[in-house]
C-alpha positions in Angstrom: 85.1 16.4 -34.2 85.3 20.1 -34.1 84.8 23.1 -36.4 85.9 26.5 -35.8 83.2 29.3 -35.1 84.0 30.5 -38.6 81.4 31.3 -41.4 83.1 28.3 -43.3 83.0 25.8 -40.0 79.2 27.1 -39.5 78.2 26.7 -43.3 80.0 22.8 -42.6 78.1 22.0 -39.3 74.6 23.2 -41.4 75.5 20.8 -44.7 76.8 17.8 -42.2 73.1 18.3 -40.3 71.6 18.6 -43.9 73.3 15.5 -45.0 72.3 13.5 -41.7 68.5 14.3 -41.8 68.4 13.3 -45.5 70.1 10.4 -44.8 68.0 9.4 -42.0 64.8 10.6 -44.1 65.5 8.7 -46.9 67.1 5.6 -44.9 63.3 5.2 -43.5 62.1 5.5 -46.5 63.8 2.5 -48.2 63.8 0.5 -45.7 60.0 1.2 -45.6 59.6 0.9 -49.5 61.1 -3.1 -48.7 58.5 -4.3 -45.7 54.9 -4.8 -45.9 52.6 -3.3 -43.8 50.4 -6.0 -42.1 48.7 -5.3 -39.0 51.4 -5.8 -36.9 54.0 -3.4 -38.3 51.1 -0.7 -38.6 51.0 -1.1 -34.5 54.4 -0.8 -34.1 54.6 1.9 -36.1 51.7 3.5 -34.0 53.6 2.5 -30.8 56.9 4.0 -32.0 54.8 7.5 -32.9 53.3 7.3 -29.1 56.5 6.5 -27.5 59.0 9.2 -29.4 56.3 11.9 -28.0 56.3 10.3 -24.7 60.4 10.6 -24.8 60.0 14.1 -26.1 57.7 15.4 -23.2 58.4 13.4 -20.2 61.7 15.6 -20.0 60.2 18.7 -19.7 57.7 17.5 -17.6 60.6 16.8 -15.0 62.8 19.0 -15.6 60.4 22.2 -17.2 58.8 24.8 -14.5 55.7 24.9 -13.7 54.6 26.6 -17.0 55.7 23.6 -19.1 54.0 21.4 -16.7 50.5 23.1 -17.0 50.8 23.6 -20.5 51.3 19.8 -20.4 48.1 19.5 -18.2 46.2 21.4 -20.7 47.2 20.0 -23.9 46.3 16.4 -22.1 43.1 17.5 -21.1 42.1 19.1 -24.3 43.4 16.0 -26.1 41.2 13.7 -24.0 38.1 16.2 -24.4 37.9 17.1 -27.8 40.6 14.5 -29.3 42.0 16.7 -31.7 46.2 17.3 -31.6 45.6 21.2 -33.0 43.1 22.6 -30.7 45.1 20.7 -27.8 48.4 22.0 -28.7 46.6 25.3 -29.0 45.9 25.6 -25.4 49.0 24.0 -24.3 50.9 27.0 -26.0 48.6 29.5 -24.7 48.7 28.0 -21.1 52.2 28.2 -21.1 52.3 31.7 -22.6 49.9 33.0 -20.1 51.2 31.5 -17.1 55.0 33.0 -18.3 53.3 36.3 -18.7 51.2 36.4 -15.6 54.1 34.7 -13.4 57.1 37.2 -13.2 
């Protein structure tokens, strides 16, 4: 499918991504709504969580320079210090901001 570069096809391709994310949103949500959550559904769901960030990362770990790869390092090692997601993606925003602006 294809949409012209017009203000109407780009007005389209925003409502069709609207309609999609709500869709999906509110697709979790019933289907949600109809299981319990025992024990084991609250692990998977954990282990999904852990694993979409793992998909999300391990990309740009690859793939990034060496700027994505330390701010990696020191989200991680923030993480495993203080085990708190803000303060760790604080650093790993600063270590990449740094190392972009020190590294022409």
């Amino acid at each position: 499918m294809t949409l012209p570069a017009s203000t109407l096809g780009v007005i389209a391709a925003i409502a069709l991504m609207a309609l999609a994310t709500y869709l999906t949103r509110a697709g979790g949500i019933f289907v949600m709504s109809r299981v319990p959550i025992g024990p084991k559904v609250e692990r998977f769901i954990n282990a999904m969580a852990s694993s979409v960030l793992v998909a999300v990362i391990t990309p740009m770990a690859v793939n990034g320079d060496w700027g994505a790869r330390l701010a990696l390092a020191a989200t991680l090692a923030v993480m495993l210090l203080l085990h708190k997601p803000l303060p760790a993606i604080g650093a790993g925003i600063l270590t990449a901001a740094l190392w972009r602006f020190l590294v022409p």
